[in-house]
C-alpha positions as CSV (number, residue, x, y, z in Angstrom):
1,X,-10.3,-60.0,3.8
2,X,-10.4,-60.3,0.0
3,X,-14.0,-59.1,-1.4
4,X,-14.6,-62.7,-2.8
5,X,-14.0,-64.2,0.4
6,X,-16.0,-61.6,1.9
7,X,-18.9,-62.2,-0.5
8,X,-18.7,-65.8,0.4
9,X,-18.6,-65.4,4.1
10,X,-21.8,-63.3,3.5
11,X,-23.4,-65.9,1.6
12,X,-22.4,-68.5,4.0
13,X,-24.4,-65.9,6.7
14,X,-27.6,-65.5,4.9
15,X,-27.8,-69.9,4.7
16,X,-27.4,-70.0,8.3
17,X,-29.6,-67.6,9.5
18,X,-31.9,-68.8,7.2
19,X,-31.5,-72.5,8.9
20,X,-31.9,-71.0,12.3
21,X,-35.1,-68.7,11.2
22,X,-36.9,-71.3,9.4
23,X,-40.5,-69.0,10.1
24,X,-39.2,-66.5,8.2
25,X,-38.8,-67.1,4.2
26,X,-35.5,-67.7,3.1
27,X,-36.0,-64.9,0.4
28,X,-36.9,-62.2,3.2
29,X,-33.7,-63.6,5.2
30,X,-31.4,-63.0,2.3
31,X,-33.3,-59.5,1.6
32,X,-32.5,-58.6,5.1
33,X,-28.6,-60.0,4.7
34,X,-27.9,-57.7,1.7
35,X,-29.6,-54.7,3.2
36,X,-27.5,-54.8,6.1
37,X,-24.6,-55.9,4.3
38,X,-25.2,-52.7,2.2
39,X,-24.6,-50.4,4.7
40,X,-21.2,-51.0,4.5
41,X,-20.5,-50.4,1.6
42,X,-17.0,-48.8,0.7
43,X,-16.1,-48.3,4.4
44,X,-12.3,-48.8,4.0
45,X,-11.9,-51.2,7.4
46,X,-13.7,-54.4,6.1
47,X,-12.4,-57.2,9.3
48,X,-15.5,-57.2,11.1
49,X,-18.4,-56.1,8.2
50,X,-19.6,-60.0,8.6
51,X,-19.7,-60.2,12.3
52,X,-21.8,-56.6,11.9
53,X,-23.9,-57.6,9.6
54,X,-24.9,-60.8,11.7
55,X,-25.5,-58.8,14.6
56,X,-27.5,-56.1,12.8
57,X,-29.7,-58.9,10.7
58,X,-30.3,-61.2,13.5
59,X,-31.4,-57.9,15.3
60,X,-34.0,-57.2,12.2
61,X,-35.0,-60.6,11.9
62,X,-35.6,-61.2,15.6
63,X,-37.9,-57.6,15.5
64,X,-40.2,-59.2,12.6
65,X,-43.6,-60.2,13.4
66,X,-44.4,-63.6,13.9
């Protein structure tokens, strides 16, 4: 996966999430996105970094108080 592509699958992951937690503001969804998105940064295997950072976020964002 090219990093642009990568970066746009990301992008495309913070909108959704953001759609499916509409309690929590958009702003705090993409916060929680790039953090977790961050954690992978220059790990040399990059296939699955999107489906990890989905679960991970979705795992944060499910844990926020309501």
């Amino acid at each position: 996966m090219t990093e642009l592509r990568e970066q746009t699958v990301i992008e495309q992951l913070a909108r959704r999430l953001a759609e499916k937690f509409d309690e929590v503001p958009p702003s705090t969804v993409e916060d929680v996105v790039k953090s977790q998105y961050a954690k992978f940064d220059g790990r040399p295997v990059r296939d699955y970094v999107p489906l990890f950072v989905e679960r991970h976020a979705i795992s944060e964002l499910l844990a926020l108080p309501r």
